[in-house]
N, C-alpha and C positions, 0 to 999 in steps of 0.2 A: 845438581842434576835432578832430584827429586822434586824441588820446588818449579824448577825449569818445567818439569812435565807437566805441572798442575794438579799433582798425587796430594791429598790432603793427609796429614800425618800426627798423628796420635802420640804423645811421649806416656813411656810406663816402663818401670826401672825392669821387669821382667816380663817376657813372652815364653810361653811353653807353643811348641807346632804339634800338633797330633790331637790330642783331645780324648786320647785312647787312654786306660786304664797305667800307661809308661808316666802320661800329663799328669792323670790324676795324685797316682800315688806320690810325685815331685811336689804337686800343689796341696795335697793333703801336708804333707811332712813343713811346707815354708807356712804354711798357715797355722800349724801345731807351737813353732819357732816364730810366730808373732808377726809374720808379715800382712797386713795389711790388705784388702782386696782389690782396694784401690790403686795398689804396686804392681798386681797380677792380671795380665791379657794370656786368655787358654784361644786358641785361635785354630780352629777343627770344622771339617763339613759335617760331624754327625753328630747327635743331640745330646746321647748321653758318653761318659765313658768305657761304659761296655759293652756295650752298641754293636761294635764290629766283633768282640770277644762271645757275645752271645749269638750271631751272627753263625760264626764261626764253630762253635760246641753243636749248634743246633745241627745244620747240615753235616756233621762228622760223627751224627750221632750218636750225641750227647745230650739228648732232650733236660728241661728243665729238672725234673725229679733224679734224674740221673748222678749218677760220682764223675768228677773230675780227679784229674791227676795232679794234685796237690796233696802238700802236707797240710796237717791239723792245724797249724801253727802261721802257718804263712796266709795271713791274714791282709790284702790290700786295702782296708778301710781302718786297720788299728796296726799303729809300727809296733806296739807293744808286744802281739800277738797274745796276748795273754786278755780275756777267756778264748782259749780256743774255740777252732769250729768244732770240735769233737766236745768238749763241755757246752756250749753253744746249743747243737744239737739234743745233747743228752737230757740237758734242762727244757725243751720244747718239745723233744716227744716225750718227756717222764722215760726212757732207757737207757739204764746206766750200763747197757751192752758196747754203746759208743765207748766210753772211757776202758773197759774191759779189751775190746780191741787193740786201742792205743797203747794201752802196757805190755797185750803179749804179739806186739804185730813185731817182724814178720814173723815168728815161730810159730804161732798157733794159732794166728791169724792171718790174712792180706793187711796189705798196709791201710789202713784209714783215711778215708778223704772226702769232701766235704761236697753235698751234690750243691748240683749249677747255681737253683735256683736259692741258697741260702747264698753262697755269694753274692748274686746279685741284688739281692733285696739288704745286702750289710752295705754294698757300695750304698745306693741311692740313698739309703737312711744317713750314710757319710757325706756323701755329696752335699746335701742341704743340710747337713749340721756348717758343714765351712761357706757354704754360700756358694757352691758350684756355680750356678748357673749367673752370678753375679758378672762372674768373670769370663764369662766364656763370649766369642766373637765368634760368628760362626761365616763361615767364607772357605775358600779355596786358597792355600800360601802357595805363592810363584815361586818364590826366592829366599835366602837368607840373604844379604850381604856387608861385608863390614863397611864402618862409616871412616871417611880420614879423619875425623875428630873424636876417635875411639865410639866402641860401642855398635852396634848393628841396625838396620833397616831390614824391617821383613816385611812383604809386599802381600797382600792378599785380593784374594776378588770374591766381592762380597756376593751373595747370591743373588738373581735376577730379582730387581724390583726394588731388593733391600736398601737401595742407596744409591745416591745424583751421579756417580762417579764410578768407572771402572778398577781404580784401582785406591787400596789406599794401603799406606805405610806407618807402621808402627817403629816408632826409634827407642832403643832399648839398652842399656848398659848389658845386660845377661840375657842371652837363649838359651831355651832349651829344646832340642829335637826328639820326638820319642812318635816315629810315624809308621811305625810296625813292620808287617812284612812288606817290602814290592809290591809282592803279586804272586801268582800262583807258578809252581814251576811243573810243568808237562814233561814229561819223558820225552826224548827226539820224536820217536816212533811214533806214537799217541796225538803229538804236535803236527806232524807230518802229514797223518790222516783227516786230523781234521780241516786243517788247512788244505787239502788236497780234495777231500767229499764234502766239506761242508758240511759233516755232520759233528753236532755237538748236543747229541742226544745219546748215542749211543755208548760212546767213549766219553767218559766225565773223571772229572778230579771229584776229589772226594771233599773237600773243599768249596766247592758250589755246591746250588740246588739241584739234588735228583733225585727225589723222592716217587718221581717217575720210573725210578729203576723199581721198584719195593712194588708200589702200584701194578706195574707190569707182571711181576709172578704172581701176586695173586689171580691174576686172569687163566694163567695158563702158565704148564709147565717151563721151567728155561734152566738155561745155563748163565753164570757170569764171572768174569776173570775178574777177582782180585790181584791187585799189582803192590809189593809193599810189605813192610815187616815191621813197622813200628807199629803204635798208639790207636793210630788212626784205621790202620788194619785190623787190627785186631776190634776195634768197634765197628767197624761195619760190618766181618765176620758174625759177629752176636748178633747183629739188626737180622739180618741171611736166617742167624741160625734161629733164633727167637720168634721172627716170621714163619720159619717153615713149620715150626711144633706148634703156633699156634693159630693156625691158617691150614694147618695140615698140606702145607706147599709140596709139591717136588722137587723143587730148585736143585739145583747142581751148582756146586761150587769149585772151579779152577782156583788153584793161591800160586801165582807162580812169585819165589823166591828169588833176586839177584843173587842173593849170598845165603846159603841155607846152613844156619847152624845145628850142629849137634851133641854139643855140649859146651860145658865150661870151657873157655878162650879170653884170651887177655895177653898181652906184651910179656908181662911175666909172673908172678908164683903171689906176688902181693899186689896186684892188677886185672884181678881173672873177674870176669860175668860171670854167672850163668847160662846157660843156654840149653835147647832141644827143641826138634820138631819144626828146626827150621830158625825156630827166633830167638835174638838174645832178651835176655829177663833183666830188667833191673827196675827199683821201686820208682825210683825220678830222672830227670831228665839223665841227670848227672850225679856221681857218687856225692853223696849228704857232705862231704868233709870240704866240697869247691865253696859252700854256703857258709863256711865259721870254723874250719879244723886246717889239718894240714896240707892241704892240696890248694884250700887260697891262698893261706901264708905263702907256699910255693910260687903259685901261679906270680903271684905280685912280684917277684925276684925277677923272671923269666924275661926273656927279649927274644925278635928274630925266631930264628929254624928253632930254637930251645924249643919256645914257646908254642911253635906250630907240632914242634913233636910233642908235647905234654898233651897236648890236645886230641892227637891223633890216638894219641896211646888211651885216652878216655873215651874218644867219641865210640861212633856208630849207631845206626839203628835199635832203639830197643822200646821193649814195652815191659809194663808189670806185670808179674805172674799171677793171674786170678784164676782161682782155683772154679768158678761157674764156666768159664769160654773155655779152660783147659778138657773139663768133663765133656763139653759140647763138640769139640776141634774129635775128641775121643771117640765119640758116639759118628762123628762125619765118614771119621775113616773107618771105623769097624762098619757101618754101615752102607759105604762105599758112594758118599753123595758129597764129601768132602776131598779135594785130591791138590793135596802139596805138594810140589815138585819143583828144582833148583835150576834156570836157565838165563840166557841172555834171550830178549826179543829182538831179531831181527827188522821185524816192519809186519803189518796189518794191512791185509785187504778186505775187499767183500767177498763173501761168496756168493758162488751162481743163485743161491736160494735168498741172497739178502744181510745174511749172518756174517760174524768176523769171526775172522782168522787168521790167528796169531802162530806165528813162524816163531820157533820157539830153540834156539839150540843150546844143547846140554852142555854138561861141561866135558864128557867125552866125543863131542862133537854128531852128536844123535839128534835128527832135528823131528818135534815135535808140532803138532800143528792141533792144536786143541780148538775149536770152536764154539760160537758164543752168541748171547743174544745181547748181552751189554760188555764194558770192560769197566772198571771202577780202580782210577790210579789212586792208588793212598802214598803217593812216594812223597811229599811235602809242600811246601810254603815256600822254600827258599830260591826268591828267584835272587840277582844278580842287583844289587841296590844302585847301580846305577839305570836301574829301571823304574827309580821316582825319581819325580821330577826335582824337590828341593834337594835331595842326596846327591844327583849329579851334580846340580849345579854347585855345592858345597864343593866337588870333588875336582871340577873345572875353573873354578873364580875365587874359593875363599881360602887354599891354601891347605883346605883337609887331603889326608891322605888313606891308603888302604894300613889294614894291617897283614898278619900274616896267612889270615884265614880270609884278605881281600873283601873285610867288611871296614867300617870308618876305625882309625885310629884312636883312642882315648888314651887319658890319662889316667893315674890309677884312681883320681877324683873324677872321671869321666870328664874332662872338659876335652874336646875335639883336639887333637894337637896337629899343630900349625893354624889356628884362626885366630887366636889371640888378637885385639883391635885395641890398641888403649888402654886402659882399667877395666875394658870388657871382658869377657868369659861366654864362649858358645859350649853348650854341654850337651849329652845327648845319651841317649838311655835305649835298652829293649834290642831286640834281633840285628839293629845295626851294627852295632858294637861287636859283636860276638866275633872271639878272637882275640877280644884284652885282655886284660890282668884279672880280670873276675870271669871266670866260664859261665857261670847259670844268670847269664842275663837274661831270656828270654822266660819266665817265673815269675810266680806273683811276688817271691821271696829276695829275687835277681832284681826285681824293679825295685823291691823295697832298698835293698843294700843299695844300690846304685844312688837313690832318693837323698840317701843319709848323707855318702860320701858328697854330693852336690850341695846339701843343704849346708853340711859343716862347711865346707870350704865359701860357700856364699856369706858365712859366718866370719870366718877367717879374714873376707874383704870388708867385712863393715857391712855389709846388707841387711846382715839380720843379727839378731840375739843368739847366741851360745843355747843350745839344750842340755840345761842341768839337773840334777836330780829333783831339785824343788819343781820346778818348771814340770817335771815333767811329768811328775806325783800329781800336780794339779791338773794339768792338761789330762792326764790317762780318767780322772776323777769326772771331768767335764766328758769328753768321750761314753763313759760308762751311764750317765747324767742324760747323756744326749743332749747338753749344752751346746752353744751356737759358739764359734770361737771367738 
């Protein structure tokens, strides 16, 4: 059928889809384990691997110089993780304050983590140690599909100009999928208006560019609703609050809350957060024990409703306790230019004057109507993965199925369960996943583990060499060397 069309086609024993930092850290890890460049097709529309990930921190405000919400140790450019980013740093700025943090954090510190812009310059300097760009095809993937004579065909379209042909196909014993989020997800409300006014200036995800919002109080006094209780709120809060003391703003800040915590909560007595002020507190995505203690062990037993309930009983909303935004959020309300308060939105209009207003009801049924010059939704990423295009179609034609959190099914090696084709293997890594046997997929740390389990097991088939202690003494040595692999 493939030949029938005139699709000219490419054989390469592996294809990673994505090209994001899920690709990377898979293709760092098979090129560590000795495979070849010439076995590996990265197949992405964008140039480097953290490209959408910096993208991404910048608009959410998390500028370069800025901390991200990672451990010291989870390191996407070295599996080893060892020098950390906290020795890392401590050695380039001469401050052995870094390492000091990391021993007494959280007691007597915030947890330590490593800003944007050393991440990114550790990738790049990784990327052209293993020859990134060697391997990388850059096009748009239509499709995955399995081959009758084992193995998969993934269809891409190359960019305009780049090539005589609309389409062409790569035939492949191993995929790997790793294509981040969907897309953005809107609150109903929020969706509703701007689909209905046409405006997508005034109402933004936090998520996109709207630096337009920040721009606008400095000119004059405003108001704007924050939507949201995680990571992401809690940094645009600071941008608000850090603008206003240094700009001398007036701003006024709404935070309206879905779920407003007030203290410690949890399922039970050895399950509890922290919380207050509305938000739950925790240092990472998820409790440190899903990454190498006993809640993966767990996780990996689990099946079904079990597994949906372990999850539930971990998840929710949360951010880290930093002790600068906590004194800031302090100063909003003693000050009375900050105002937290717990509701469901209704729906959003205009007002007579231009402004939005947002129909607000309490949970004693008190309805609020707070008004605004912008709204700025910080609620997430997560939209519905059958809103990209190779996910659905994985979930229509190759036999993949949901899990219980109705993202792709895996295996506890992450290979897709039900697409098996032959001696082939489709694998798939990062936010899709989420839902299996490993929670902290979505991590620099989650990508790593996920990387490992995919690599051993492509080991296990004959693809590649075993990673053993010699191997891997040498390879860390090369690594350190800034050796080429």
């Amino acid at each position: 059928m493939v030949a029938g069309a005139g699709i000219p086609v490419y054989d390469v024993p592996f294809v990673t889809v994505g090209g994001g930092i899920g690709s990377f850290v898979t293709v760092d890890y098979l090129r560590i384990y000795g495979v070849p460049t010439s076995h590996i097709r990265i197949l992405s529309n964008i140039d480097h691997p953290w490209q959408t990930y910096q993208f991404l921190t910048r608009v959410s405000q998390i500028p370069i110089p800025e901390r991200i919400r990672s451990d010291s140790s989870s390191r996407p450019d070295n599996l080893w993780g060892w020098p950390s980013y906290a020795l890392e740093e401590a050695w380039k700025d001469k401050n052995l304050g870094h390492l000091w943090n990391v021993l007494t954090e959280p007691l007597l510190n915030d947890y330590w983590t490593p800003r944007a812009g050393t991440v990114f310059q550790n990738l790049d300097r990784e990327a052209k140690r293993i020859r990134y760009w060697d391997m990388l095809v850059k096009g748009q993937v239509r499709m995955v599909r399995r081959r009758v004579g084992g193995g998969y065909f993934t269809i891409l379209t190359p960019p305009e100009g780049a090539a005589t042909t609309k389409r062409v196909a790569f035939r492949s014993r191993f995929v790997h999928i790793a294509v981040g989020y969907p897309g953005l997800r809107f609150l109903p409300d929020l969706q509703e208006f701007r689909e209905k006014m046409g405006d997508y200036q005034h109402v933004v995800n936090a998520y996109e560019p709207h630096e337009h919002v920040y721009e606008f109080l400095k000119t004059r006094p405003g108001t704007v609703v924050v939507r949201g209780g995680g990571i992401v709120a809690s940094r645009v809060l600071q941008r608000l609050f850090d603008d206003r003391r240094k700009f001398n703003l007036q701003t006024q800040i709404v935070h309206i809350f879905r779920t407003f915590v007030t203290g410690s909560h949890g399922p039970h007595i050895w399950m509890r957060r922290k919380g207050g002020d509305g938000w739950a507190y925790q240092g990472f995505n998820y409790p440190k024990s899903v990454w190498g203690g006993q809640l993966k062990a767990e996780m990996r037993r689990l099946d079904g409703a079990a597994r949906a309930q372990k999850y539930k009983d971990m998840g929710g909303t949360n951010t880290p306790k930093r002790r600068h935004w906590q004194a800031q959020m302090r100063e909003g309300r003693n000050g009375s230019f900050y105002h937290p308060f717990q509701g469901t939105v209704d729906r959003v209009e205009r007002g007579q004057d231009g402004r939005l207003v947002s129909y607000v009801r309490s949970k004693d049924g008190t309805l609020r109507q707070p008004v605004s010059d912008y709204i700025i939704d910080c609620t997430g990423l997560e939209a519905d993965i059958a809103e990209h295009r190779v996910l659905a179609d994985l979930l229509q034609n190759s036999g993949a199925y949901r899990n219980p959190l109705n993202r792709l099914e895996v295996e506890r090696h992450f290979e897709v369960k039900g697409t098996a084709s032959g001696d082939g293997a489709l694998y798939a890594s990062g936010t899709a996943t989420l839902g299996g046997y490993f929670p902290g997929v979505d991590t620099f740390l989650g990508l790593q583990v996920a990387a490992q389990e995919i690599a051993d097991d492509l080991a296990r088939r004959g693809f590649c060499k075993k990673l053993g202690p010699v191997r891997s003494t040498a390879q860390w040595f090369k690594w350190a060397f800034n050796s080429q692999v």
